[in-house]
C-alpha positions in Angstrom: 109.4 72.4 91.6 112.5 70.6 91.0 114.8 73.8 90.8 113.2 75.3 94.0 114.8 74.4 97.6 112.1 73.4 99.4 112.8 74.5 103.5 113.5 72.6 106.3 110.8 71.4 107.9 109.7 69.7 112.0 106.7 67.2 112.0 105.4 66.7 115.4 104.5 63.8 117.5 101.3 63.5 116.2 102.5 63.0 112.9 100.1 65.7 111.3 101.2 69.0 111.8 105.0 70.0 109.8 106.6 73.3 111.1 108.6 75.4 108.7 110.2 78.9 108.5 109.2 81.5 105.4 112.3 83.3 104.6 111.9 86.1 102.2 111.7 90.1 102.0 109.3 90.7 104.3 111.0 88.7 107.1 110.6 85.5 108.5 107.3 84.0 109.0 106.1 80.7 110.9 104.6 78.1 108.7 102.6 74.9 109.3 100.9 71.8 107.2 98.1 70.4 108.9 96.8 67.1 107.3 93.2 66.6 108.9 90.8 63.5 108.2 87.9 64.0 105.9 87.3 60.3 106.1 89.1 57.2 106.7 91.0 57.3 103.7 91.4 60.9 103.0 93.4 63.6 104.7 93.2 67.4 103.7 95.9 68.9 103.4 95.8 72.9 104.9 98.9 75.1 104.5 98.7 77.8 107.6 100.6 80.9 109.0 101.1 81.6 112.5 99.5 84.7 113.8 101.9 85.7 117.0 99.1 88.5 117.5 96.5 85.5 118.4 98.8 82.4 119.2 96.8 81.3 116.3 96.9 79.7 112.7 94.9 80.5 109.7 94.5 79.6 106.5 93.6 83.3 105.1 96.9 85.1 105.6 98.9 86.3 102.8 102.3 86.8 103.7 103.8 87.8 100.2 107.2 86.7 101.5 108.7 86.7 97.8 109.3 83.6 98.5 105.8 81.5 96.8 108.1 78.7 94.3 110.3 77.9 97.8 106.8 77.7 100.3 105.1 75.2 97.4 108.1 73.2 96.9 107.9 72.7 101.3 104.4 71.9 100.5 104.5 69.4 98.0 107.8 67.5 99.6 105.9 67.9 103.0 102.8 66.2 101.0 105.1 63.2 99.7 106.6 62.2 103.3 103.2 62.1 104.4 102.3 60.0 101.8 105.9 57.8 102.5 104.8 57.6 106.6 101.1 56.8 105.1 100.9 54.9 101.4 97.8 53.8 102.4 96.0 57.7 103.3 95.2 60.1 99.9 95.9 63.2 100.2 93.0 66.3 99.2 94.4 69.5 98.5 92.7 73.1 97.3 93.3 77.0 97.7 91.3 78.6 99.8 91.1 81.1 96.6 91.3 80.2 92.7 94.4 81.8 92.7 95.5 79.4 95.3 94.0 76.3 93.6 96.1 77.7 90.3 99.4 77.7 92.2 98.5 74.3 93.2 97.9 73.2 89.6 101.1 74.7 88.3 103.3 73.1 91.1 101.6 69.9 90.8 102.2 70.3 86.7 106.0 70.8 87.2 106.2 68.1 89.8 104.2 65.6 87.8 106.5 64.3 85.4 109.4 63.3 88.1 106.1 61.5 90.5 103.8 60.4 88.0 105.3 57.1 88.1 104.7 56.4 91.8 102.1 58.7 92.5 98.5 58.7 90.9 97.0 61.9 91.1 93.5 63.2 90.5 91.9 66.3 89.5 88.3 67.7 90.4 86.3 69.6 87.5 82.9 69.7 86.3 81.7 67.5 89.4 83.9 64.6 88.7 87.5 63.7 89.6 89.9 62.6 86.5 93.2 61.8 85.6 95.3 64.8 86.4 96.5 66.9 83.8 99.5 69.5 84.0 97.6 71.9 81.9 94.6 71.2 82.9 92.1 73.7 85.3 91.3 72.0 88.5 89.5 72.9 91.5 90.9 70.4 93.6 93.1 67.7 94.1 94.1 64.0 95.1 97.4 62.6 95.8 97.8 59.1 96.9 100.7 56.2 96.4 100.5 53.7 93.1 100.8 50.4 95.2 101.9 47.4 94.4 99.6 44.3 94.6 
């Protein structure tokens, strides 16, 4: 997503939650990351839009912004300084929807050869996680740092 300008983005006090405006054709929309434990090690990564009807965020809103390459470039940097403030934490992402997961896979194909040397990450198939590849068919993902020993 190296051609896409990701947007600004807030992370609050917590350190789990990243704010950031969807600019596009059908207005601005309120964004937000939310990186929840699964486990000690794990955190899942949820991308979320703000409902001002409910004060709410939810996962199942489709904005169709015009504006998809800009919103997964925000995700994926978002996902990397999480992973800078935590090299220790992996990272779980998947779509709420295949088509989501695909979106995922194609960003993360893009991205790969720019992280691949400081990042390792994992793909989930056939009930087993592997070595991710960019043209590969996923239903999930893990994104962690390659540390040194």
């Amino acid at each position: 997503m190296q051609q896409y300008e990701a947007y600004p983005f807030v992370l609050n006090e917590g350190k789990t939650h990243y704010h950031f405006q969807s600019i596009g054709k059908r207005g601005v929309f309120e964004k937000a990351i939310e990186f929840s434990p699964l486990n000690d090690n794990v955190y899942n990564l949820a991308l979320l839009d703000f409902n001002p009807e409910t004060g709410e965020y939810s996962d199942d809103t489709i904005t169709d912004n015009g504006d998809m390459r800009e919103v997964l470039a925000t995700v994926l940097k978002i996902a990397l300084h999480f992973l800078a403030q935590n090299p220790y934490q992996t990272v779980f992402i998947q779509g709420n929807s295949d088509s989501r997961t695909r979106l995922y896979q194609i960003a993360l194909g893009k991205l790969f050869p720019d992280v691949q040397v400081f990042l390792l990450i994992k793909g989930y198939r056939n009930g087993q996680w592997s070595d991710f590849e960019p043209n590969g068919s996923f239903e999930s993902f893990l994104i962690g740092r390659k540390l040194l020993d």
